[in-house]
C-alpha angles and dihedrals in degrees: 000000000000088000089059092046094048087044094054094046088050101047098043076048083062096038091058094041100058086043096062083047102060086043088055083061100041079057101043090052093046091053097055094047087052093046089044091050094052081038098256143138122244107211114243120259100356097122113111140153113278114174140338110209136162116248134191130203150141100304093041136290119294148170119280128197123188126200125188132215149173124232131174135226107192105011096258105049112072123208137185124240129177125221115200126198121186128194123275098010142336135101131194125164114205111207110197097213124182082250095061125281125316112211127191138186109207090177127038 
């Protein structure tokens, strides 16, 4: 009884992690479409893993992970930007500009 246990503990170990790493890469390429889109250039290899909370709205109440990333706007002056993704499916990237935020929603 305790190997299946284990068993079951390991492989939903597995399960999560390959989720929020498929998610890493949903943000990373949402962030670059979004920086490609305001002309500007998404760091490499800048997106991680930032939080995973529980949020509640209108349509239930549902899983949100956030990533974080750098852009740049110039080249030379580096800025944060979030990219959260919520189960089962939505996607909005938040850009901090020197003008104010930019928010997007890539899926409805």
């Amino acid at each position: 009884m305790i190997e299946l246990f284990m068993f079951l503990l390991v492989t939903g170990a597995i399960v999560a992690w390959w989720q929020l790493m498929q998610g890493r890469h949903k943000a990373r390429r949402a962030a670059d479409l979004v920086c490609a889109n305001h002309d500007l250039q998404l760091l490499d290899d800048t997106v991680s893993l930032s939080s995973i909370t529980w949020n509640r709205s209108s349509e239930g109440a549902r899983i949100l992970v956030n990533y974080g990333f750098e852009f740049a706007t110039n080249g030379a002056m580096r800025r944060t930007g979030i990219a959260s993704l919520g189960f089962p499916r939505s996607l909005v990237v938040t850009l901090d500009l020197a003008e104010g935020r930019l928010i997007e929603s890539l899926y409805p």
